[in-house]
C-alpha positions as CSV (number, residue, x, y, z in Angstrom):
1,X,-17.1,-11.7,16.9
2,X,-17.8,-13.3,13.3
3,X,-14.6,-12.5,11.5
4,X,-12.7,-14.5,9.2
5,X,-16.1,-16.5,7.7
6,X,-15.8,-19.5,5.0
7,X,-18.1,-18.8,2.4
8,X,-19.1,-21.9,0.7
9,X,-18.5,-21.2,-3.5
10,X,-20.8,-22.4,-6.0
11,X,-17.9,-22.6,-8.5
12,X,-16.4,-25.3,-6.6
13,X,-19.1,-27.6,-8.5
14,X,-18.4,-26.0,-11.9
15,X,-14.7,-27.4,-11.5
16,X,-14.9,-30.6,-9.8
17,X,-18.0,-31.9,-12.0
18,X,-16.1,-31.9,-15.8
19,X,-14.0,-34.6,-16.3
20,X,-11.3,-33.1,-18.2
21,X,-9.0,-30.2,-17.8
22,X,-10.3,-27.1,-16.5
23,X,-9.1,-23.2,-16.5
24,X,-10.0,-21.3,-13.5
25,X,-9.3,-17.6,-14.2
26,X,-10.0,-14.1,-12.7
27,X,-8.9,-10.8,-11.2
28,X,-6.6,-10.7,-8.3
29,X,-7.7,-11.0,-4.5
30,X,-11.8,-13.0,-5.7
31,X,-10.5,-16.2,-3.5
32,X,-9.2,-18.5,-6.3
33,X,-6.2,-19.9,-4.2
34,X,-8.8,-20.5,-1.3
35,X,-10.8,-22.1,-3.4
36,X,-9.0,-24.8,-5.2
37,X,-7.1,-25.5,-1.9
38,X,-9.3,-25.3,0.8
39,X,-12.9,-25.8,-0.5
40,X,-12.2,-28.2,-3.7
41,X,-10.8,-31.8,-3.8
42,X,-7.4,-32.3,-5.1
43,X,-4.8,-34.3,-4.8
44,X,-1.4,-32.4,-5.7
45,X,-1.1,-28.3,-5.4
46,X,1.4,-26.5,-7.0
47,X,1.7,-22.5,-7.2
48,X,4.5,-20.8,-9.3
49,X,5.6,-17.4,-8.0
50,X,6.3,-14.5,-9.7
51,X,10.5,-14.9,-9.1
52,X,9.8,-18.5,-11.4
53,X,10.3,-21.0,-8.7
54,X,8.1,-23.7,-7.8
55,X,5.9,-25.0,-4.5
56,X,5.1,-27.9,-4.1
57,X,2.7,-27.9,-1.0
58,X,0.9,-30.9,-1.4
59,X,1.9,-32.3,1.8
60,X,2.3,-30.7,4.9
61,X,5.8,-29.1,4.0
62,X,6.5,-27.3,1.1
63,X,9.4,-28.1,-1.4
64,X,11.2,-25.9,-3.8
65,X,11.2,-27.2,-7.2
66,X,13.3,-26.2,-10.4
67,X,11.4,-25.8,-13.3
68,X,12.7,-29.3,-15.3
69,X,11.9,-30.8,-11.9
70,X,8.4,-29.2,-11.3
71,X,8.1,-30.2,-15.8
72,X,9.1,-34.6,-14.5
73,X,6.9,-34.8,-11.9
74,X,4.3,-32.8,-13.9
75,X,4.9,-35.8,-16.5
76,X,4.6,-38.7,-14.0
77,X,1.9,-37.6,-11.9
78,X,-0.5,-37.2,-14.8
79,X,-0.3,-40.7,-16.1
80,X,-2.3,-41.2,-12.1
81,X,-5.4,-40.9,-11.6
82,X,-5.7,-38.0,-9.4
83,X,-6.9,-34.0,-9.5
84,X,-3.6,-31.7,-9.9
85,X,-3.8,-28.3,-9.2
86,X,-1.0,-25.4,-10.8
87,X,-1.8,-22.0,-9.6
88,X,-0.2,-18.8,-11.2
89,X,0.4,-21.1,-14.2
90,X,0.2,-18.3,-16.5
91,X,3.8,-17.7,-14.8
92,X,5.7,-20.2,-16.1
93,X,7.8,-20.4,-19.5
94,X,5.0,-20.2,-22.8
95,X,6.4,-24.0,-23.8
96,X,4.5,-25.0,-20.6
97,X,1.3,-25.7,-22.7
98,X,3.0,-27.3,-25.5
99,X,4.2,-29.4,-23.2
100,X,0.9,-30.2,-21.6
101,X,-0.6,-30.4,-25.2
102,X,1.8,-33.2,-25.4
103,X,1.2,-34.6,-22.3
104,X,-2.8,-34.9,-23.2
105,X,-3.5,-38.3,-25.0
106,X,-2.2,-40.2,-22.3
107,X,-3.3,-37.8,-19.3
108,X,-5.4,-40.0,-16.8
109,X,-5.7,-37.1,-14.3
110,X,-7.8,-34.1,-14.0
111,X,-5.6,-30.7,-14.3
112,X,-6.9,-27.4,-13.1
113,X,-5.2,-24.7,-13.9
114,X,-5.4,-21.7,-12.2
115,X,-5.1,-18.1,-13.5
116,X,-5.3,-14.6,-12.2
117,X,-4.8,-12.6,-15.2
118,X,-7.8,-12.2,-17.4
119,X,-5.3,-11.6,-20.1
120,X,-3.9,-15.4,-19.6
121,X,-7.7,-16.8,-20.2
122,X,-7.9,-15.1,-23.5
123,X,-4.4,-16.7,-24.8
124,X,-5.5,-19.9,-23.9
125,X,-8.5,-20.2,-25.1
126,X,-7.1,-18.3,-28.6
127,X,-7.3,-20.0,-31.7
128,X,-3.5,-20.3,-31.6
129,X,-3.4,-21.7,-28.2
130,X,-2.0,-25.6,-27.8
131,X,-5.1,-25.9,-24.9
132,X,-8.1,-24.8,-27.5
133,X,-10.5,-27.1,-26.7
134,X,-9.0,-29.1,-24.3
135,X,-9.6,-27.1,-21.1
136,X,-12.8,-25.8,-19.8
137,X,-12.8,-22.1,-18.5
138,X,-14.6,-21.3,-15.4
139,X,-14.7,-17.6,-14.4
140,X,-13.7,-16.7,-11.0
141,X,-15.4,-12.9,-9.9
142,X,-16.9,-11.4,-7.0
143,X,-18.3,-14.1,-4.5
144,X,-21.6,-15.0,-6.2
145,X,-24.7,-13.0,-4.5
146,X,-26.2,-16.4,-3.7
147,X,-23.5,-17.9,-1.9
148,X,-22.3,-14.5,0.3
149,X,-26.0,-14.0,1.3
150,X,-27.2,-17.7,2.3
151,X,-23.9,-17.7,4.1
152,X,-24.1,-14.3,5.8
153,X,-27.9,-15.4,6.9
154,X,-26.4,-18.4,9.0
155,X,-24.8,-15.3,11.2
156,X,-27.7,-12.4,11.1
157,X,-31.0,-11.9,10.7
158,X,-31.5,-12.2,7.1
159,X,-32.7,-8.5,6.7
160,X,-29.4,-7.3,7.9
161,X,-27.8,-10.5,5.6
162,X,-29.1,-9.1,2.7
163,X,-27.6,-5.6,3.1
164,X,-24.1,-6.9,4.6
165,X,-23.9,-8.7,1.2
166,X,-23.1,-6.1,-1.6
167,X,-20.3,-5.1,0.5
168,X,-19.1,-8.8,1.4
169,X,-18.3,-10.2,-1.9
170,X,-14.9,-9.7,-1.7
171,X,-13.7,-12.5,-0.1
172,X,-10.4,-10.2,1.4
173,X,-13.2,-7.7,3.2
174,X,-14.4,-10.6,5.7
175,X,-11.5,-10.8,7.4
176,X,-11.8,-7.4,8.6
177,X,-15.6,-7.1,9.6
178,X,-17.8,-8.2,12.7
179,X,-21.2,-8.8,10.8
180,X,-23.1,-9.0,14.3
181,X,-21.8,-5.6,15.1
182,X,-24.3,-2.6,13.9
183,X,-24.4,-1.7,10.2
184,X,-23.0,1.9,10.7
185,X,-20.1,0.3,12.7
186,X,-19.8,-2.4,10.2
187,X,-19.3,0.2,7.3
188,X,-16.9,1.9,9.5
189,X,-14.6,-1.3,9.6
190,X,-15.0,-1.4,5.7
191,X,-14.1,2.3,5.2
192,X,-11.1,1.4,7.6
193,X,-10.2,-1.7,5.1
194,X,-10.7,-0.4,1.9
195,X,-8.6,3.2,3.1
196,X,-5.3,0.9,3.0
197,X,-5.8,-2.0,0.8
198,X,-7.7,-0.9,-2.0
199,X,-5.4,0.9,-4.3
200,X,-3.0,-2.1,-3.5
201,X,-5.4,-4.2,-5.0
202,X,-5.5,-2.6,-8.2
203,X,-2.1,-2.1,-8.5
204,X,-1.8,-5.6,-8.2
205,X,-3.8,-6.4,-10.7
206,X,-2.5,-4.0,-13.5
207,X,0.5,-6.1,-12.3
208,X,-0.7,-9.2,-13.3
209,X,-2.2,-7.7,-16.6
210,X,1.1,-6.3,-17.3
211,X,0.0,-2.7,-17.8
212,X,0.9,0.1,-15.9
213,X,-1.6,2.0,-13.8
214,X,-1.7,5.1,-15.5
215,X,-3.1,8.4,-14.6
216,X,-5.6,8.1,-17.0
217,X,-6.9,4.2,-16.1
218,X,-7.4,5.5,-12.2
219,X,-8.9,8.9,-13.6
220,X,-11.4,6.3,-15.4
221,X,-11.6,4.4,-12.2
222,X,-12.6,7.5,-10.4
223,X,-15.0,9.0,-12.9
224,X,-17.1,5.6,-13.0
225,X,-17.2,5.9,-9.1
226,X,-18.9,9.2,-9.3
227,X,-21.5,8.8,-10.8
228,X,-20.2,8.7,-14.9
229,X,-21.8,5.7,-16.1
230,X,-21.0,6.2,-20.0
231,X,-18.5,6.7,-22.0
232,X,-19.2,10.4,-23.1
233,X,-20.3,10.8,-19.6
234,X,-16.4,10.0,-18.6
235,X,-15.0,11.9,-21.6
236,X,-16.9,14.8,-20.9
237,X,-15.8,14.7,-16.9
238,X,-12.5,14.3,-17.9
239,X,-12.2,16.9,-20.2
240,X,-13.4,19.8,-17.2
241,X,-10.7,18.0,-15.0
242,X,-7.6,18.9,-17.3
243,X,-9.1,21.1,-19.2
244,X,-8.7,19.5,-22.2
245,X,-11.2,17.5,-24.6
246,X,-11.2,14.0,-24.2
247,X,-12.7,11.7,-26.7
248,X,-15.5,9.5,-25.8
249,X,-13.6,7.0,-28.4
250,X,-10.5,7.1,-26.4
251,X,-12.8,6.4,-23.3
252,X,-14.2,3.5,-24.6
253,X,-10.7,1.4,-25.1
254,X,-9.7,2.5,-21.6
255,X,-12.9,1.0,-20.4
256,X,-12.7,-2.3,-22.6
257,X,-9.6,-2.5,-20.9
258,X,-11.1,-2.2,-17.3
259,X,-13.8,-4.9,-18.1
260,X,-10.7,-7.2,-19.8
261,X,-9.6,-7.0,-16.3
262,X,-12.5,-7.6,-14.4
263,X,-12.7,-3.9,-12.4
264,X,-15.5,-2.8,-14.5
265,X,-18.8,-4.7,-15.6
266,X,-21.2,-3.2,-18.2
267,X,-25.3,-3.6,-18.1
268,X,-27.0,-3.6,-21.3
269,X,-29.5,-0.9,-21.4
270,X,-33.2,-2.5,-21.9
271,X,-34.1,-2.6,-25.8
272,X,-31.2,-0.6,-27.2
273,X,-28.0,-1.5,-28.3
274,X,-26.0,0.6,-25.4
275,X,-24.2,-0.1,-22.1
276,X,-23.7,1.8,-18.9
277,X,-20.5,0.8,-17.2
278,X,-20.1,0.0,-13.4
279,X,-16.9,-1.1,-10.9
280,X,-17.0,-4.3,-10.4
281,X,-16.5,-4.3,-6.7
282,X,-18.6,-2.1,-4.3
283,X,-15.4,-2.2,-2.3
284,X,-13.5,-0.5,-5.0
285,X,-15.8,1.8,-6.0
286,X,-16.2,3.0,-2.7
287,X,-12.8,3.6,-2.4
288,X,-12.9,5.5,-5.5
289,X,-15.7,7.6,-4.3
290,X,-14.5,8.4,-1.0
291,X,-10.8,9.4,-2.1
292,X,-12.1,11.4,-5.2
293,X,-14.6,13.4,-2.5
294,X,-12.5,13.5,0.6
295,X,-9.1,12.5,0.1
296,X,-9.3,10.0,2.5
297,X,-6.5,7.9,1.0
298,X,-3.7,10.4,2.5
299,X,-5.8,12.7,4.6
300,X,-7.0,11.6,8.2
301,X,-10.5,12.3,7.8
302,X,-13.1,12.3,10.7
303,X,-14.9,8.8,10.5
304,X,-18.5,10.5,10.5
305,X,-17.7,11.8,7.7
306,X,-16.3,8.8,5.8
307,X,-19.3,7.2,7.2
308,X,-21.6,10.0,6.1
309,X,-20.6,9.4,2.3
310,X,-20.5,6.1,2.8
311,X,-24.1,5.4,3.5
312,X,-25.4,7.7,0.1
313,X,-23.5,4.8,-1.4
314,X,-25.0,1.7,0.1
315,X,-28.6,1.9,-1.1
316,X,-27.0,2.3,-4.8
317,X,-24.8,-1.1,-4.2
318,X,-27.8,-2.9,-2.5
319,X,-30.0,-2.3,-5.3
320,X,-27.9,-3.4,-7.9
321,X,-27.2,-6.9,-5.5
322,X,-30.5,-7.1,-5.2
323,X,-30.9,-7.4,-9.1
324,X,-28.2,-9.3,-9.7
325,X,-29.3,-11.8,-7.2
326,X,-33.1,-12.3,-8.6
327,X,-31.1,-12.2,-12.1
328,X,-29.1,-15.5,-10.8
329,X,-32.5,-17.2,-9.2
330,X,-34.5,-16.7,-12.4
331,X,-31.2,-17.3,-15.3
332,X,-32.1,-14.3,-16.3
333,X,-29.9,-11.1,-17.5
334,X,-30.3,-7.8,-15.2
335,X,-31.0,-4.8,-17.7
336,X,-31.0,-1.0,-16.8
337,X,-33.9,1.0,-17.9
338,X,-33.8,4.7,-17.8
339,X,-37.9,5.0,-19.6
340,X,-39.2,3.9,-17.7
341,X,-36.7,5.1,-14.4
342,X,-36.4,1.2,-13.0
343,X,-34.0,-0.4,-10.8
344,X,-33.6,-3.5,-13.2
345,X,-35.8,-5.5,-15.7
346,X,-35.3,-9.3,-15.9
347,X,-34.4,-10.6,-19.2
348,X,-34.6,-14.2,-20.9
349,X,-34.6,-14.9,-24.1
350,X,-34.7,-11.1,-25.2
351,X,-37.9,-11.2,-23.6
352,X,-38.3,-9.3,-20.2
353,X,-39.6,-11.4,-17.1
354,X,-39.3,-9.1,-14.1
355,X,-39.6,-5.1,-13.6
356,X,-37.2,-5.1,-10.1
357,X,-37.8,-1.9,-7.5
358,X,-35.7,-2.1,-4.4
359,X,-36.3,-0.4,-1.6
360,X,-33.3,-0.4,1.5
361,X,-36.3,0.1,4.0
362,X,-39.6,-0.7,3.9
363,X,-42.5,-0.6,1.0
364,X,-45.4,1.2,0.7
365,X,-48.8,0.1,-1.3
366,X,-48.0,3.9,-3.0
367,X,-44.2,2.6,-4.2
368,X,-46.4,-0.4,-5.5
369,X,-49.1,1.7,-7.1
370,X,-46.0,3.5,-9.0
371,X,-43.7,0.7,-10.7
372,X,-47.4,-1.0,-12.1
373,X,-47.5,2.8,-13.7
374,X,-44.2,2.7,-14.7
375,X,-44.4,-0.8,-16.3
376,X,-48.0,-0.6,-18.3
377,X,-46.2,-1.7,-21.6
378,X,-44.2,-4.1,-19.8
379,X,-45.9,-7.9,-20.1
380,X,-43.9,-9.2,-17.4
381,X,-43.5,-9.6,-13.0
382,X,-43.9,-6.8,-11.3
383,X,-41.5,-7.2,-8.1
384,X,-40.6,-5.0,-5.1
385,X,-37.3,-5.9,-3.0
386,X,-37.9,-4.5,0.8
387,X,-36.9,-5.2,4.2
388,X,-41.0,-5.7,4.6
389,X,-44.1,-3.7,3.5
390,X,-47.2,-3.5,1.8
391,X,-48.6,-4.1,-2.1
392,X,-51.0,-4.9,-4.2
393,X,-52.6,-8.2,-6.0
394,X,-50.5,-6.9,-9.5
395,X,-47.0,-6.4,-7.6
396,X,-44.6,-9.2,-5.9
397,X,-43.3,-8.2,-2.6
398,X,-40.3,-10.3,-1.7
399,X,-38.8,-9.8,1.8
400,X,-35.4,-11.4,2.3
401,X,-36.6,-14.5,3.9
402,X,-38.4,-15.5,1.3
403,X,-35.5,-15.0,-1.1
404,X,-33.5,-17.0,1.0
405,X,-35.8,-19.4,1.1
406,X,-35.9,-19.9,-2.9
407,X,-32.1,-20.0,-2.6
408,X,-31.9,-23.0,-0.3
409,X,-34.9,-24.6,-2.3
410,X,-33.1,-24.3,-5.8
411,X,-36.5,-22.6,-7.2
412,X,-37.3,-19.4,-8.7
413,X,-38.8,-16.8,-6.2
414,X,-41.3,-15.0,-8.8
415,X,-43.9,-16.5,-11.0
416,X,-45.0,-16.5,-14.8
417,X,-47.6,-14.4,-14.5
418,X,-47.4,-10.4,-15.8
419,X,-49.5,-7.6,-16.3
420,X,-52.7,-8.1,-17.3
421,X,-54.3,-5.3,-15.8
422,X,-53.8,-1.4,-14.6
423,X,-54.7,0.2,-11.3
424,X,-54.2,2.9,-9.8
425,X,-54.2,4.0,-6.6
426,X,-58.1,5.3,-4.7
């Protein structure tokens, strides 16, 4: 068995390369802890829990420390040079970051601070706050689609890699998976995981936000997961749920909230000033799904079932990883476009790059023949995601080898070229 695997973070490299202080932040349970202590260098570690005290686990032990002592060795250690690590930060009293303001000029060591409200991130980095310009913030989300599926492909075939991943990007999930089982047994130990530890998750994190899970967020929550993508699209499934109307208005805070959060992300809509919203984790929304079509959460439900729902789900996540992953290759932004139907379009600049089909299976030269329709106005790549398949000269077929291979050779896996021409099909 595979369980338990170390996935190798990119961010690590955004926090150890600056030289001054830096603010690592993000939702609950993304693997920040891990992070700073087990993949990143660092010479002290601190973490503050939520009762007030202070550990200091820098050595092998771990010692209790009193806030004024946890505030003097603070004060000594940062005259050293050396990398100091205080997780949960947001935890202690608000003078803290006066106290490191005053503590800056003669600072010879590196501070990272380490955040899992999103809520704490924007008070720091506020106009008001005494750390404005003096730490760097680096976002900690969802295990980068890079980094889960170069690591994954050390393990699997890279075929089956690339479809473990969407699922995988919460670091949590891995400890209760055997990649090198089959996929539908895989899913199974996911539905199993996410049955019991999903809702805990968000509780936790409404925790941390210091709002209270309402009715109404998880309603949201559940609505996204079905399919509602906008606003009025919410509001308007809502409102035949309790039989009252619900404003798209009032959706659109409840949202803004969700995304504050980091439980909802938003892709802009190609050439028009509009979003549709998605949850952030596959894992989540899956959850989500499944409870809001089978009750799964309370009810023992038979696991062909779960497993049956499951799988109308996985093509959905996969082809938004898929995106998202090209996206990252190319520093680009994905886009949704609904005219013409697309899985993604590439965008840089305000310019598009890539038109991006993805197909869970195989391709076909007719699937080929049908996104260089779709895309006649479109001077950009034409590109097909699949397992393996056929195209033509106009269309990019990239298989998952050779987008790991652009991933291990730091290059981008499409070209320059665009449309210039249009066939169609003898």
């Amino acid at each position: 068995m595979v369980m338990g695997i170390t996935v190798p973070r990119s961010e690590v490299k955004e926090i150890e390369e600056p030289k001054g202080w830096v603010l690592v932040f993000g939702r609950r349970k993304t693997g920040k802890t891990f992070l700073v202590r087990k993949l990143m260098r660092h010479d002290y570690y601190f973490f503050v829990t939520r009762g007030g005290e202070i550990f200091d686990a820098t050595g092998e032990g771990i010692e209790i420390l009193s806030y004024q002592a946890f505030r003097e060795r603070i004060r000594r250690l940062i005259e050293k040079r050396a990398v100091i690590v205080i997780d949960e930060f947001q935890r202690l009293p608000g003078e803290f970051l006066d106290f490191l303001h005053f503590l800056k000029p003669s600072a010879r060591a590196k501070l990272v601070l380490v955040g899992s409200s999103m809520l704490v991130a924007r008070k720091v980095l506020s106009t008001r706050s005494p750390l404005l310009g003096i730490v760097k913030p680096v976002r900690v989300g969802l295990i980068r689609p890079a980094d889960i599926f170069a690591t994954l492909s050390r393990a699997v075939e890279p075929a089956k890699a690339l479809k473990l991943s969407p699922l995988l990007r919460d670091p949590w999930i891995l400890e209760y998976v055997d990649i090198k089982a089959p996929l539908e047994e895989v899913i199974d130990q996911v539905v199993e995981a996410v049955r019991y530890a999903c809702r805990g998750i968000v509780g936790e994190v409404f925790l941390e936000e210091d709002r209270e899970l309402t009715e109404r967020y998880e309603a949201v929550l559940r609505a996204i997961a079905l399919g509602n993508q906008t606003p009025g699209q919410v509001a308007s499934h809502l409102s035949g749920i309790w039989g009252n109307t619900i404003k798209s208005q009032d959706v659109k805070k409840y949202i803004a909230n969700l995304a504050e959060m980091g439980l909802v992300k938003r892709y802009r809509i190609y050439q028009r000033k509009r979003f549709i919203y998605k949850i952030n984790s596959p894992l989540l929304d899956l959850f989500y799904y499944l409870d809001s079509k089978l009750g799964f959460y309370e009810l023992d439900v038979p696991q062909n079932l779960t497993r049956e729902k499951a799988l109308t789900k996985i093509p959905l996540y996969f082809e938004d990883f898929a995106v998202e992953l090209l996206a990252h290759l190319m520093g680009a932004e994905p886009q949704k476009s609904f005219k013409p139907e697309l899985d993604g379009i590439l965008v840089k600049s305000g310019k598009p790059v890539a038109a991006v089909e993805v197909k869970f299976g195989e391709a076909t030269r007719r699937d080929a023949y049908k996104l260089l329709e779709k895309t006649q106005h479109l001077k950009c790549q034409n590109i097909i995601v699949a397992e393996k398949g056929e195209t033509i000269e106009e269309v990019k077929l990239l298989t998952p080898n050779e987008i790991l291979k652009a991933i291990y050779e730091k290059k981008p896996c499409i070209s320059r070229s665009t449309n210039t021409a249009n066939h169609s099909p003898n």
